[in-house]
C-alpha positions in Angstrom: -77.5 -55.7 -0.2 -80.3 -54.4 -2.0 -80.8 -54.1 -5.4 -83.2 -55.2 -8.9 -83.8 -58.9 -9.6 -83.1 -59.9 -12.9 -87.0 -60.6 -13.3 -87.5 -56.7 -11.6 -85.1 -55.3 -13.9 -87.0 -56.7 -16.9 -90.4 -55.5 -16.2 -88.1 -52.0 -15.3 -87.0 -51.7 -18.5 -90.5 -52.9 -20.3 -92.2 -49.7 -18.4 -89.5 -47.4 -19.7 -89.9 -48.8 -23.3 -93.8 -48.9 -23.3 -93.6 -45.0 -22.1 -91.8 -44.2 -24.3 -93.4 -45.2 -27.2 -96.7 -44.1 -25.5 -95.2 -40.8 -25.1 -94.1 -40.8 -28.6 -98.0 -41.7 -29.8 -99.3 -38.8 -27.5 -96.5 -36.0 -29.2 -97.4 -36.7 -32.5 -101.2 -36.7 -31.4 -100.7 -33.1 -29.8 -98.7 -31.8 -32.8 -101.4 -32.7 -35.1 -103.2 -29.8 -33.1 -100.8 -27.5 -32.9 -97.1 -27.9 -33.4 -96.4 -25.7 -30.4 -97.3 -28.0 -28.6 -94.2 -29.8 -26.8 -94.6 -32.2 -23.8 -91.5 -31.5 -21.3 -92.5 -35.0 -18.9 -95.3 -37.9 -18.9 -96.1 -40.4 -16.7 -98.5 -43.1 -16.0 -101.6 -42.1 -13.4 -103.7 -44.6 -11.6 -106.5 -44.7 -14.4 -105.7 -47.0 -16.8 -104.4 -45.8 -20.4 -104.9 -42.3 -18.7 -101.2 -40.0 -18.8 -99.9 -37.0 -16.9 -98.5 -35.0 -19.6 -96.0 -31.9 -18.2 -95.6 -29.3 -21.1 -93.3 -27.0 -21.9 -95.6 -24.4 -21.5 -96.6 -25.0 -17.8 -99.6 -26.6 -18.0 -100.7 -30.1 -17.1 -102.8 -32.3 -19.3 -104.1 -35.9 -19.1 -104.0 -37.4 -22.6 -105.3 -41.3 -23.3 -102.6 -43.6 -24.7 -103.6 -43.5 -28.0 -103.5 -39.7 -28.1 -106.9 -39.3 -29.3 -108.4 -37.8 -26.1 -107.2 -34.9 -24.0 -108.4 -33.2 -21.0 -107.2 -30.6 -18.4 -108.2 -30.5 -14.6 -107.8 -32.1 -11.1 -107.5 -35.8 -11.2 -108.9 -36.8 -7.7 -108.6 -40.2 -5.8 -111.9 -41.6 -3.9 -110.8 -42.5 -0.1 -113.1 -43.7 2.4 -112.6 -40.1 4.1 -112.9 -37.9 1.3 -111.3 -37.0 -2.0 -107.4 -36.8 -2.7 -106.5 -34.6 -5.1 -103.8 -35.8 -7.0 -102.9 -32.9 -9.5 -102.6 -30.8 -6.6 -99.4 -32.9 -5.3 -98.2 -32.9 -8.9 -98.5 -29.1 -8.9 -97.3 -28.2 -5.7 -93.9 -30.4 -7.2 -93.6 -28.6 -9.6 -94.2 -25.3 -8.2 -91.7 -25.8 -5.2 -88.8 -26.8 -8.1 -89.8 -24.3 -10.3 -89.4 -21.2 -7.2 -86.6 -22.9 -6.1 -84.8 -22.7 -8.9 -85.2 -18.8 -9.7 -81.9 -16.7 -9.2 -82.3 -14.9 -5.8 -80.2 -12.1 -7.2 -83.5 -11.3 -9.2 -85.6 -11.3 -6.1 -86.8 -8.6 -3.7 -86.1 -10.7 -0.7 -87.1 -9.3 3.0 -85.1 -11.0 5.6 -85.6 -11.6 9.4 -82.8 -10.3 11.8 -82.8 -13.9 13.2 -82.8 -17.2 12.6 -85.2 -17.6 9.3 -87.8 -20.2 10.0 -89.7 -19.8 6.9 -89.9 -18.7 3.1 -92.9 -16.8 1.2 -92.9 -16.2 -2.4 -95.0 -13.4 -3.3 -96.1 -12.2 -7.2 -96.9 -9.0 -6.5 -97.6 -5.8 -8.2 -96.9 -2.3 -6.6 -100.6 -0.4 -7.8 -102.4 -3.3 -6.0 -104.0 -2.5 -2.9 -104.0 -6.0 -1.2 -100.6 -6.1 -2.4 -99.8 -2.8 -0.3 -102.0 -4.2 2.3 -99.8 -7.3 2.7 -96.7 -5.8 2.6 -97.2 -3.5 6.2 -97.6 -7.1 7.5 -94.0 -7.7 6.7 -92.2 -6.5 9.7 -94.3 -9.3 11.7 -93.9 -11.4 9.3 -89.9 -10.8 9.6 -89.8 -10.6 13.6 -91.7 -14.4 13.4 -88.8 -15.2 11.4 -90.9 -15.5 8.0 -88.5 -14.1 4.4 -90.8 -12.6 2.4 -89.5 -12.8 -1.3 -91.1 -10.5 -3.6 -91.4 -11.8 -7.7 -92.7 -9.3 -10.3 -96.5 -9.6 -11.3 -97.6 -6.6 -13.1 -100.9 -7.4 -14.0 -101.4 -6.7 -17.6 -97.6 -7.3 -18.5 -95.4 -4.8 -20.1 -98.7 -2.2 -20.9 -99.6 -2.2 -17.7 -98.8 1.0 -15.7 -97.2 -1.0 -12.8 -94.5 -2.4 -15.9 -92.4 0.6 -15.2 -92.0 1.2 -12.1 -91.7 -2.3 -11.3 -88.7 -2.3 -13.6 -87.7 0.8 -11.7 -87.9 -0.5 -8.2 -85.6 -3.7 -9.5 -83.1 -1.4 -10.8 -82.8 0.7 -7.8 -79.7 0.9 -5.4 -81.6 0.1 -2.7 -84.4 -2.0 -4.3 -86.0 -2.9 -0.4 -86.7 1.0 -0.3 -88.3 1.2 -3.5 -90.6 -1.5 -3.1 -91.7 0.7 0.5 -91.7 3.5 -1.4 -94.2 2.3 -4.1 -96.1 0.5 -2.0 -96.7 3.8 0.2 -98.4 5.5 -2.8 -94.7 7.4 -3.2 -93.0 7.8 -6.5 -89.2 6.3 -7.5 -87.1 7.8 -10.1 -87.1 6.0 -13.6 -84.8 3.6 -14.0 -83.8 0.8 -16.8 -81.3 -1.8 -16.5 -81.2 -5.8 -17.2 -84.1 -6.4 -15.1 -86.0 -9.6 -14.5 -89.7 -8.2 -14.1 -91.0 -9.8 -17.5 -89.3 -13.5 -17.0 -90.9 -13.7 -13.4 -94.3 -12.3 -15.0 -94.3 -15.2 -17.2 -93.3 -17.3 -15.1 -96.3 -16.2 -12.9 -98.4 -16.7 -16.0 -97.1 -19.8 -16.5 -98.1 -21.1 -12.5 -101.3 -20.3 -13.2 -101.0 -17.1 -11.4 -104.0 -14.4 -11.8 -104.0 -12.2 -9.8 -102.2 -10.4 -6.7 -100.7 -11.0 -4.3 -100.3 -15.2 -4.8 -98.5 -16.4 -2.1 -96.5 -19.4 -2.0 -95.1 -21.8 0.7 -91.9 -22.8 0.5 -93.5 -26.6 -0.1 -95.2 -25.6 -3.1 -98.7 -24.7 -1.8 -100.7 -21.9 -3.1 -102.3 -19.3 -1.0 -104.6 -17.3 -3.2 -104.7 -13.2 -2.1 -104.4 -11.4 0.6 -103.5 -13.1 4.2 -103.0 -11.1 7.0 -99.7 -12.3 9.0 -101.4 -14.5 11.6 -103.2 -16.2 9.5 -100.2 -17.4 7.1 -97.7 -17.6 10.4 -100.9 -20.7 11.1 -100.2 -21.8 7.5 -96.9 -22.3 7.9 -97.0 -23.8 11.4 -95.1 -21.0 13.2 
């Protein structure tokens, strides 16, 4: 049977303690900034007195123990054949929990006819060429067995142009045909309901999205812009 020694389930308890009180040292040292500032997570990295700090916000910060130092950016790992980055993992995490979790009732979802081999998330906006571009590669995309699902990325948020008939194409009986029908240069007629377009914005803004289309494996990696099929079937091993 396996299980914690008592000596193991000492040093377990210890670590919890010692984080928590670190993480309590490194809250009050961000609040003294800003009281905004809430940290969702933290946990220890490989550097000594060096913590991965999760905030409520989105971002990821390393903070020293003593909560007097704070920096953003990619922890990386020296190896023999190269550099491992170590936020990226992190990232990718939190990415893949984060789409995961989004109600697929808000999503423009594409489907293959068959068996579905594969998931893209895409933040897209329907004024962006590369945007429009990506989405005639759909069909192949489909036929390879690839779901494409579409998230709302206006760029520029609710002033942008794009806000309104974003909210229009979510709204829509047939929302599949208003996305084609936007992203052929075509016009839909204005709609408003409870829509999701400003929550998957921010939550866009909050992945560190900047532009469009940002494509996302199911696992949680990025793809910045425009792919054309074959090259993101290669991504995804298909």
């Amino acid at each position: 049977m396996s299980g914690l020694s008592a000596a193991e389930g000492v040093k377990s308890s210890a670590d919890k303690k010692n984080l928590a009180a670190v993480e309590t040292v490194i809250q009050t040292g961000l609040k003294q900034v800003n009281e905004g500032l809430v940290l969702e997570s933290i946990e220890a990295t490989p550097v000594s007195g060096i913590y991965q700090v999760q905030m409520k916000s989105g971002e990821l910060l390393y903070v020293s123990d003593d909560g007097r130092y704070i920096f953003s950016g990619d922890l990386m790992k020296i190896r023999k054949d190269g550099l491992d980055n170590l936020t990226d993992k992190v990232r990718e995490q939190q990415v893949r929990k984060r789409l995961a979790a989004v109600d697929a009732e808000g999503l423009i979802v594409f489907s293959p006819k068959g068996e579905r081999k594969g998931i893209l998330y895409v933040f897209t906006d329907v004024d962006c060429g590369y945007c429009r571009k990506l989405h005639q590669e759909v069909p192949e995309l489909n036929e390879k067995g690839v779901e494409v699902r579409y998230l709302a990325f206006p760029r520029g948020g609710e002033r942008a142009p794009a806000f309104g008939k974003m909210v229009s194409a979510w709204c829509a009986k047939d929302r599949k045909q208003a996305m084609t029908t936007l992203k052929s240069g075509g016009s839909i007629p204005t709609l408003t309901c409870t829509n999701p377009v400003n929550d998957q914005y921010q939550l866009g803004i909050s992945l560190g999205v900047r532009g469009t289309p940002a494509i996302y494996l199911e696992d949680g990696r990025s793809i910045p812009g425009y792919q054309p099929a074959d090259s993101l079937l290669k991504l995804m091993g298909l």
